[in-house]
Structures are given as C-alpha cells and as structure tokens.
Steps between C-alpha positions, in 0.01 A plus 500: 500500500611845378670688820267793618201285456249373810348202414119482415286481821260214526162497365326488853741787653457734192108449532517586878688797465296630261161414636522577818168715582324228320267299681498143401148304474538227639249186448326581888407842332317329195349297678363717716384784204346155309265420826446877550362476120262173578364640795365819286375245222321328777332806614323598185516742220656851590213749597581851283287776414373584162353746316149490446409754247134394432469612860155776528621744779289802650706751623397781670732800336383837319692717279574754742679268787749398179727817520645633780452880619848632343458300170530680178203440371322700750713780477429489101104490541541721784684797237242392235211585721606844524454579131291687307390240229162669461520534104524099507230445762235740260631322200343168637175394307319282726291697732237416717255223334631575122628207319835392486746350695646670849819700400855402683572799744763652362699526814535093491690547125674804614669328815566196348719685247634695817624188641601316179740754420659517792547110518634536162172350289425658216276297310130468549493125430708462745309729766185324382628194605675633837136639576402142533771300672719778705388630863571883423329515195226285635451779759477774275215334307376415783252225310492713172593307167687694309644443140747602310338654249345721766880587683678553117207766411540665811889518494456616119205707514603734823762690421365842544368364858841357621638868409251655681537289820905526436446897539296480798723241676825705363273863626413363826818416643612834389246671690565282802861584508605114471756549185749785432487649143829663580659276215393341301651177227428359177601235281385331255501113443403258150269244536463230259178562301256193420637537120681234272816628391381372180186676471693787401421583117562735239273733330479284175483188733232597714282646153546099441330424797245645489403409210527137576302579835267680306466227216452261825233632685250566175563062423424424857168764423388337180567132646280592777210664270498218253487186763273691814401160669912441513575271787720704696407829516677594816859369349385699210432830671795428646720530230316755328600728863835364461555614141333874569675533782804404293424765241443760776824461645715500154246838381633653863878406424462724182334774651787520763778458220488922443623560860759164508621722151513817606709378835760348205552822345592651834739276562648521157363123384298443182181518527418216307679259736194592749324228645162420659403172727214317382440393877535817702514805276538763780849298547872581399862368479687573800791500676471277766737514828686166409597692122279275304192682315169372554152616472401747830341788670655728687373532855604854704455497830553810715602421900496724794865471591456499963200240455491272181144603399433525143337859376480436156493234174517528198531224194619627152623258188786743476825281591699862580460695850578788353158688494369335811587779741285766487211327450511287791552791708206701439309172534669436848402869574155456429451162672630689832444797480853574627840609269767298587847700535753219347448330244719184449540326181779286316754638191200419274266715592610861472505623159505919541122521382364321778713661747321812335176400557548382818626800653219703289254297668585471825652857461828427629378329830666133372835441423576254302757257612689306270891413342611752265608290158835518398594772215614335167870506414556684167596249257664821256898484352723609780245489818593164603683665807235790578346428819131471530304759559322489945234381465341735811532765316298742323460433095408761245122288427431464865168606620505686847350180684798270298749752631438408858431174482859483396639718725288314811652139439856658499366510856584193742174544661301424196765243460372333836165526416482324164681215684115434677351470148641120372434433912115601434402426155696197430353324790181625396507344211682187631182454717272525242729208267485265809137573474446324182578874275713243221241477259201683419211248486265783321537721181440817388604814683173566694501108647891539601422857651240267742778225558703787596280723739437115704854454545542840626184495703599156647850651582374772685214312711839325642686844566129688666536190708792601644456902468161545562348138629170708591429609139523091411211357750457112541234276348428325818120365605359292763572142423177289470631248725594751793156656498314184499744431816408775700 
C-alpha cells in the first residue's frame, strides 16, 4: 500500500460514523406499529366529516349585520346620500299607479360605481355580477337587482351630473376651509383608449368603408323585406344593428379626419398621412410614458398641493400639454370660487400664450410655476464656442407676464416649490393607475370625461374622509336582527 494512505475502514464502522443520529427500527418496533394498525382495523372505519352541500340551512342574517360600522361601503352610500341627484329622480317614468316597471334609485347605480372604482372595477359586467355574490355590493342594493345595462347607461349617460356633484364636493370643502388652494399642481397622464391600433385608416381607406358598410346594411334590408316570416329575426336585427352601427362609426372617423389634418399641418406632417379609427373616432396616436405610441386620451388633473384633493379634470384627444394651462385654471377658479396663487406644472406646459392668459385672467394673482426650457445653441459658422444665451433672462418677444416668470425661477424659492409638484401630481395620478386608470373601458370624449370625474370623485371621498370626515356621513341602519332582539 502506497505510503500516506489509511486503509479503508470497515463497512459496519463507516456506517456508524456516519449514521449516528439515526434511529434504527428494530423488529420490536414493527411489530408493535403492525398490532397498533390491527387494532384500528378492528375498530371500524375512520369517522371524518364531509361536506354535505345538498344541505337546506335557515339562517337568520340581514344585509345590514354583513358590514361592519367603519366598512367602506357605508362610507360610499353615506357620501352618495348627500347628493343632489334630483334631475335623475324627476327623470323617472313610473309614478304612482302608471304602467311600467319601478325605476332603480339612482343612488344604488351611483354608489356602486363609487365603490367599484375605488376597488379598481371598472366594468359593469363585472359589478353586475359582484351585486350578486359580494357582501359590499350586496349591501348597497340592499335586495335591488340591478343590471348592467342599467350601471353602463348610467356611467355613460351622466356626465354633466358627475361634474356638477364634482363642483359641489370640490366648492364645499373650499368653503369649509378643509383644503388649501395656496398651490396648486397639474399633470397630465395618457390612457390607453378602447381603439385598435389598426382601426386607424386613411381618407381613401375609410371612403372604402363605407361604402362596403353602406353596400352591407341595404342587402341585410332587402333580405329582410323579401323573406318577412325569416326564422331568425332577432339574429337578423342583430346584424342589421351591427352593420349600421358599423357605418356610423367609419361616417364619424371621416368627419373627425379635418381636425386629425389640420393638427398635421401644425406640426409640419402631410396632411394626407392623417388618420381616423374606425372604433373610437374621438381617439389619437400618442405618446405613451413607456415611448411606444398607442391610441389615448389625455386626462389633466389639477391637485391642491397641502391636501391631495382634485379641483379640476379635464380629457382632450390632444397628446401635447401645451395648451392645457389656462384652461384648467379658470375651470379650477370657477369650481371654487377661490384663485389659487401658484400654479405648478411640468416643462410641457408653459408655452408664453398661456402664461398670458393666465395672468390676464387671474390678473396677476397666480404665478405660474414651472422649469424654464433651455435656449437653443446657434448651429451658425463660427458660434460653436458662443455660450448660450441665460435662460432667466429677459428676451426681445417676451410678454410682461413671460418676463417674470423667468426672472422668478432664477429664484431658489420657486425652485423649492416646484419640487412639491412631481410629490403631488405624480402620486395623484399613480393613485388613480392603481385604481384600474390603464385602459379606458368607454369611448368617445363625453363617456371618458364620466370615467374621469368617478375616478376623481372616488379619490376625493377617500381624502374628505380624512379632511373633513363630517362632510362624508355613514350609511349605517338598525340591523333587522338587533331590533327584533330588543
């Protein structure tokens, strides 16, 4: 044997020192587990318990004992209550002993879109269904069947309303002194529309179209008028709807190819490169904030910069920011009643006319608060090495209101306050994405404008929870059970 070699242990030491902690089972031990195993045989058939889901149970239990006192739900129907939704309660056709059937109270859609949105549903199948199998939306119908015909109408056909109570909710916390319009932020985000990024034509294309649509619906006519005992007639009238509704939409893509034109020769594009969708004609091609370009709205939301509330909204199919200024303030001045005296807003927002017009409007009582852009480097022969020209200060074109908006953000003060702007705005808006804002399930400007106001609405019932918990009031009532206890 080689020299610095041990010889090889035997088999029974090696398995000892390596299985030590090893209990050994010895034949007294399976013996034992064997009789232990008999003994249970001899006693029968394990007793278990299974389901039994044929099972009729009565259970005592009403709507009201289902939610506890804090739950959100009640603090949804409790805001809701406090409305004026007047216009839809004299809108209601069934009165008194006149036929027809018993309208839903509007408050039941109204708060079920409330509490949707803030659980991040935005679909009314999908409500619908929660209406019938979830506790909190159980409560809020308390019994009523709703469909979702019935919530998609009301989401759609509101608009005007959910402005309205937007201004009152935005007006009355003013009033109450619960939100500071000291300063105030916008910013704007892009929301996917509900648009094909194929359903963007040409002119000549979409002329095509509508022919064919056109050249559709009159066969679908004439088959109907020369077999009228056909067998289906609902899957009939069904695609005759489908096919005018098809025309409809390609007839609106042309009539919004003019503007999509106009905004090419702006920009310096041909104007025959202008496209219109076929789905959603009020859409465009935007920017999104991952660089890709996909069919959008543009949402603007203003926020009070101390509290988080937001004072105004606005939805445009303009992917730029860079008219969005001015009007948002006068409509945040007219929701409040109150001029705010910053105004904070992003490098894409202050073009010198709307810094104009919003210091003519609010006649010089808002400053506008945003980064001064950069001054182009002349490109000439022999200026390679001439400095730039500062950027704070005064140019020949500058309007009196331009002038000291530069000469302000020279300033570190104004500095320090644009810093609150991303820390307002952006989490604004983050709020609203974790809310389900990725998609618009709705088209048209008018239906997004309603998406919008809900998200904003349902954003501040959270924040007049925490500011001003006695504008909110609770949806609470005497549980059945309880009363029939005492």
């Amino acid at each position: 044997m080689m020299e610095g070699m041990s010889e090889p242990k035997h088999e029974s030491e090696t398995a000892s020192g390596l299985f030590e902690d090893v209990p050994l089972v010895d034949e007294q031990q399976a013996q034992a587990a064997e009789q232990a195993r008999a003994t249970a045989r001899r006693q029968g058939r394990p007793r278990v318990l299974q389901p039994n889901r044929r099972q009729i149970e009565l259970r005592a239990s009403d709507l009201e004992s289902l939610l506890g006192e804090g739950h959100r739900a009640r603090l949804v129907w409790g805001y809701v209550e406090r409305q004026d939704l007047s216009r839809l309660i004299d809108a209601i056709k069934a009165r008194g002993s006149n036929a027809g059937r018993s309208a839903i109270d509007p408050c039941i859609l109204f708060a079920l879109w409330l509490y949707a949105t803030l659980e991040g549903v935005g679909s009314g199948r999908e409500i619908a269904r929660l209406a019938r199998e979830h506790d909190a939306y159980r409560w809020i119908c308390g019994g009523v069947s709703v469909n979702y015909h019935a919530l998609n109408d009301f989401r759609s056909g509101n608009e005007a309303l959910m402005d309205e109570v937007l201004t009152a909710n935005v007006a009355a916390l003013a009033a109450a002194g619960a939100i500071s319009l000291e300063r105030v932020a916008q910013d704007g985000m892009r929301v996917r529309a509900d648009a094909g990024a194929a359903s963007f034509r040409r002119q000549a294309s979409l002329q095509q179209h509508l022919a064919e649509a056109g050249e559709l619906v009159k066969g679908i006519k004439q088959r109907t008028r020369d077999d009228p005992a056909l067998s289906s007639r609902r899957a009939q009238a069904a695609r005759e709807r489908a096919a005018r509704e098809r025309e409809e939409r390609i007839r609106a893509a042309l009539e919004q190819l003019p503007q999509v034109q106009a905004a090419k020769r702006r920009n310096g594009d041909k104007p025959e490169d202008a496209r219109a969708s076929t789905t959603d004609a009020e859409a465009r091609v935007m920017k999104m904030g991952d660089g890709g370009f996909r069919p959008a709205f543009n949402v603007q939301l203003a926020s009070t910069c101390e509290d988080q509330v937001i004072v105004g909204v606005a939805v445009t199919n303009v992917g730029s920011d860079m008219a969005q200024m001015a009007p948002m303030v006068a409509q945040v001045i007219e929701r409040t009643g109150c001029t705010p005296e910053q105004w904070l807003v992003d490098g894409g927002f202050p073009a010198h006319e709307q810094i104009d017009a919003v210091h003519a409007h609010t006649r010089g009582q808002t400053e506008v608060v945003a980064p001064v852009p950069e001054p182009k480097r002349k490109t000439g022969k022999g200026d390679d090495d001439t400095p730039p020209p500062d950027k704070h200060q005064r140019k020949d074109d500058d309007s009196e209101p331009v002038a000291q908006w530069r000469a302000r953000m020279a300033g570190e003060q104004a500095k320090d306050l644009y810093k609150q702007r991303a820390a307002t705005a952006e989490c604004v808006n983050a709020q609203a994405r974790n809310r389900g804002l990725q998609r618009l399930p709705v088209r048209g400007l008018g239906k997004v404008r309603a998406v919008a106001y809900l998200y904003a609405l349902a954003h501040n019932l959270l924040r007049m929870v925490k500011l001003a918990p006695q504008m909110v009031g609770r949806g609470t009532g005497a549980s059945a059970i309880a009363a029939i206890a005492a």
